[in-house]
MARKE-758739 format. One record per residue: residue in three letters; x, y negated, z negated of N, C-alpha, C in turn. Coordinates in steps of 0.001 Angstrom, whole numbers, padded with zeros to 6 digits, always signed. Layout:
BEGIN
ALAXYZXYZXYZ/...
This chain:
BEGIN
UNK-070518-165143+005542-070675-164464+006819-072155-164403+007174/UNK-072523-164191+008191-073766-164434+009006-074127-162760+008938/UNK-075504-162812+008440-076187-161733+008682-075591-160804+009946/UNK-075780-159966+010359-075270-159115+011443-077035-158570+012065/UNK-077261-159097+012772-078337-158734+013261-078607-158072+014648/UNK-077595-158033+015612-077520-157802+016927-076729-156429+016830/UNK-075421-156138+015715-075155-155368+015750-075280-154271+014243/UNK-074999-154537+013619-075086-153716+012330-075600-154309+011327/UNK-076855-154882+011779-077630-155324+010348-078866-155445+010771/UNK-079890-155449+011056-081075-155597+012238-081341-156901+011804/UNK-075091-153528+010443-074757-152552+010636-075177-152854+011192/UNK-070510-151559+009949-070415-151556+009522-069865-151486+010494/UNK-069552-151338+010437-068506-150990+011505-068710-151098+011702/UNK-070374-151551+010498-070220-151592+010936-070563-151635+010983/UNK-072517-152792+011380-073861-152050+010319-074566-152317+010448/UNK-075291-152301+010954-076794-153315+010958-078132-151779+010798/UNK-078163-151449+009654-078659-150262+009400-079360-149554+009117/UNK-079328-148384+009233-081229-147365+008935-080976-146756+007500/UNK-080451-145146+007692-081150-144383+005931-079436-144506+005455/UNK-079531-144093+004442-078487-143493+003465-077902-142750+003678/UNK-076739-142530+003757-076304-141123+003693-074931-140962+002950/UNK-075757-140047+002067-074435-139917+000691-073899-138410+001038/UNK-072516-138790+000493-071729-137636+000171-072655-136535-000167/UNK-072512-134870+000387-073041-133948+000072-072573-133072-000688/UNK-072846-132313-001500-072101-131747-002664-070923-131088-001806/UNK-071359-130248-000386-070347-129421+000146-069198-130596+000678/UNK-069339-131667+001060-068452-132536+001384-067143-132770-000108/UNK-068073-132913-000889-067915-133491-002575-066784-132316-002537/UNK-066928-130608-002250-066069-129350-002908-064902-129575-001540/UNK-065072-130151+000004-064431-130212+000115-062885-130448-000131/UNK-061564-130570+000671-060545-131145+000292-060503-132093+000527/UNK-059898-133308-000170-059539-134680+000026-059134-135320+000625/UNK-058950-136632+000532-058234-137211+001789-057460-138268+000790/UNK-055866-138623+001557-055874-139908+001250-056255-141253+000897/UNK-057388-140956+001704-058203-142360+001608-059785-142344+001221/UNK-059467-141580+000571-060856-140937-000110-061319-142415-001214/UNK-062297-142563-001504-062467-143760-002348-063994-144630-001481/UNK-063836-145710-002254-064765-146838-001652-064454-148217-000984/UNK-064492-148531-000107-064076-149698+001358-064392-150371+001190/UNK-064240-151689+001180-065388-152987+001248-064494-153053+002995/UNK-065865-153347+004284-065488-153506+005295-066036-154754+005794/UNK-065178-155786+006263-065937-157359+006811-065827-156580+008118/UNK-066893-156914+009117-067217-156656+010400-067211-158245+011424/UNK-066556-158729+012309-066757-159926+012380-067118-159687+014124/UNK-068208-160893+014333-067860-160391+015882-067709-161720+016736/UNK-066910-161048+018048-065773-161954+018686-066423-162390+020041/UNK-067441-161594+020452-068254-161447+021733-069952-161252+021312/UNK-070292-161951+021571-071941-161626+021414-072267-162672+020418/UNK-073853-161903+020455-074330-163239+019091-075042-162260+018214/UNK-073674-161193+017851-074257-160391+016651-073770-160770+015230/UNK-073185-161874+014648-072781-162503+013421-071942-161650+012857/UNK-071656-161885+011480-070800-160923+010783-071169-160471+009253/UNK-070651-159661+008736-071419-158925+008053-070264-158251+006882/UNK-070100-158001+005652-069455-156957+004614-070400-155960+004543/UNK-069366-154777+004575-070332-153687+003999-069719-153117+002870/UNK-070193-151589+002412-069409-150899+001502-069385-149824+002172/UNK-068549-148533+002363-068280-147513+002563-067762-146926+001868/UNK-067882-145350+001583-067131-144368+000795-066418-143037+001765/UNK-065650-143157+001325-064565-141542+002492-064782-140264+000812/UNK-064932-139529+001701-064871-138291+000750-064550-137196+001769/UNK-063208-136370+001266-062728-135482+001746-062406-135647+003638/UNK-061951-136943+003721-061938-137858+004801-063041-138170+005967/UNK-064447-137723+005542-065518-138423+006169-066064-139677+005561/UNK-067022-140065+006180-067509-141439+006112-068745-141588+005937/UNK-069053-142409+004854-070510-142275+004980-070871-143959+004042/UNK-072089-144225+004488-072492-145159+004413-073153-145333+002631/UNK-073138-146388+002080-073128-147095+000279-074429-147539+000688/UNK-074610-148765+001239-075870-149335+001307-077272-148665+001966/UNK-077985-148465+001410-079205-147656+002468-079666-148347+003252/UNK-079258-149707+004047-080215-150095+005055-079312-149744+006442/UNK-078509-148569+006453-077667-148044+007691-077107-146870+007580/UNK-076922-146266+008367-076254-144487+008164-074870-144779+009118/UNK-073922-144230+008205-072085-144594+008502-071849-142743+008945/UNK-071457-142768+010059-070892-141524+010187-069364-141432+011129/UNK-068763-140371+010527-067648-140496+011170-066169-140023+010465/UNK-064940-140360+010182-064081-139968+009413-062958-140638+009874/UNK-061877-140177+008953-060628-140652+009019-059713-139484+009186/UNK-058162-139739+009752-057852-138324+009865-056248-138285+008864/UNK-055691-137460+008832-054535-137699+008144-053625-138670+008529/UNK-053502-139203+009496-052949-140405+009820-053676-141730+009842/UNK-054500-141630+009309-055497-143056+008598-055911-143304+009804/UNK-056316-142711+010994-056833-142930+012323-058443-142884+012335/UNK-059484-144002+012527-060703-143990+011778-061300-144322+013200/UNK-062270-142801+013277-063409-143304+014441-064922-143316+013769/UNK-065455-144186+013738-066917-144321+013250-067998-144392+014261/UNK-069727-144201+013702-070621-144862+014445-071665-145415+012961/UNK-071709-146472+013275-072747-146698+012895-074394-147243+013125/UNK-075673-147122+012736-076879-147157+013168-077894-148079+011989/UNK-079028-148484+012669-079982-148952+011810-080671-149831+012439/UNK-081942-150103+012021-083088-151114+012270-082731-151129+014238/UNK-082513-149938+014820-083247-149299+015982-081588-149884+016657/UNK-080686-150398+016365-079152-151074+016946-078163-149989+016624/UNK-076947-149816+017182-076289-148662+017053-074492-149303+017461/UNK-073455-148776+017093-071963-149327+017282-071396-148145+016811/UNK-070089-148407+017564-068960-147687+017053-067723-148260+016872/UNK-066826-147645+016265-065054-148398+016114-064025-146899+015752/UNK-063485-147636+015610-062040-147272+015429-060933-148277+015101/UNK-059986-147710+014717-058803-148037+014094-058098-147831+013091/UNK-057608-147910+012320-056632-147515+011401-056404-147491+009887/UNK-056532-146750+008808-056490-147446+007712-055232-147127+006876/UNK-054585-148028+006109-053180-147336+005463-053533-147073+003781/UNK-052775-147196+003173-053323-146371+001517-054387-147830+000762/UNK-054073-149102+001404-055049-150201+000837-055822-151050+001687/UNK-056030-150917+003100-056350-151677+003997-056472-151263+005240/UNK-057091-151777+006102-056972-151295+007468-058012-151985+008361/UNK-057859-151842+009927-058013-152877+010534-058582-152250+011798/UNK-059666-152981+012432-059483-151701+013833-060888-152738+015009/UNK-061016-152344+016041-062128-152709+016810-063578-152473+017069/UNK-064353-152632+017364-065962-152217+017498-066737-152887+018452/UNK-067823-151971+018867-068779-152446+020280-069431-151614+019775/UNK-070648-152413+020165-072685-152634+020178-072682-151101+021786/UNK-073427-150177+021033-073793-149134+021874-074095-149571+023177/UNK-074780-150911+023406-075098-151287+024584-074226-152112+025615/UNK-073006-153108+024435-072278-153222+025373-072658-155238+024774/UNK-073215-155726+024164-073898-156945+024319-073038-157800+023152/UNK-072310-156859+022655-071458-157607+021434-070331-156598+020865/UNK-069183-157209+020534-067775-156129+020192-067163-157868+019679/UNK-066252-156871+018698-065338-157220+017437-064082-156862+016902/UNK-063809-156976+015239-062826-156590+014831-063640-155927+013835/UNK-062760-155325+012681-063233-155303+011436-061747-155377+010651/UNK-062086-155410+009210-060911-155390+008581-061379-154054+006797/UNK-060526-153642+006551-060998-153056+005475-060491-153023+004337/UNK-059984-153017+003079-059841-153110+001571-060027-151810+000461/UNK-059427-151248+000020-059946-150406-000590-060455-150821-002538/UNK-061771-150278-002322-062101-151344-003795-061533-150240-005132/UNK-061550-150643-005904-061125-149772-007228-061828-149012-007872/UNK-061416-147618-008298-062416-147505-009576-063267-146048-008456/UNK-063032-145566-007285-063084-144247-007063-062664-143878-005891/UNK-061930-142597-006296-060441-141820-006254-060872-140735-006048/
């Protein structure tokens, strides 16, 4: 896949991205979610000449937050695996939505400005629960 540079990579949804942002302990004591764990998300795009991109994501207590530090993932999932995100970095910005079920999930995305939009697809990787 092609760097993501137009939209989420200068991030992840989505990604072309700025800081880190990890789970916070109060997130951590929160309650859980179904889909709590770690994502591998391909971002592909269908319009524009923003390329495509994998990321990693982690849900904890059904928010969202961004693995790699070169982007900040914000956003959540809801009990019906209904996923609205934004993601930011290297001064570019997007959002999505769509859906995730107990191993996968799938959904759409557009460039804050409007200059590039997509799909994404998602995976849930193993090993945290």
């Amino acid at each position: 896949m092609k760097v993501l540079s137009g939209l989420l990579l200068a991030p992840t949804l989505a990604a072309a991205l700025l800081l880190a942002c990890g789970p916070t302990n109060a997130a951590r004591r929160g309650g859980g979610s179904a889909y709590d764990g770690t994502w591998s998300v391909a971002i592909y795009t269908l319009r524009g000449d923003c390329g495509s991109v994998r990321v990693a994501v982690r849900v904890v207590g059904g928010r969202i937050y961004s693995v790699d530090q070169n982007y900040q993932a914000n956003g959540g999932v809801g009990a019906n695996g209904v996923v609205r995100v934004s993601v930011a970095g290297a001064g570019r910005s997007a959002s999505g939505s769509g859906r995730l079920s107990h191993n996968s999930g799938a959904g759409r995305w557009r460039s804050s400005r409007g200059e590039c939009s997509g799909t994404w697809s998602a995976s849930r990787r193993a090993g945290y629960y």
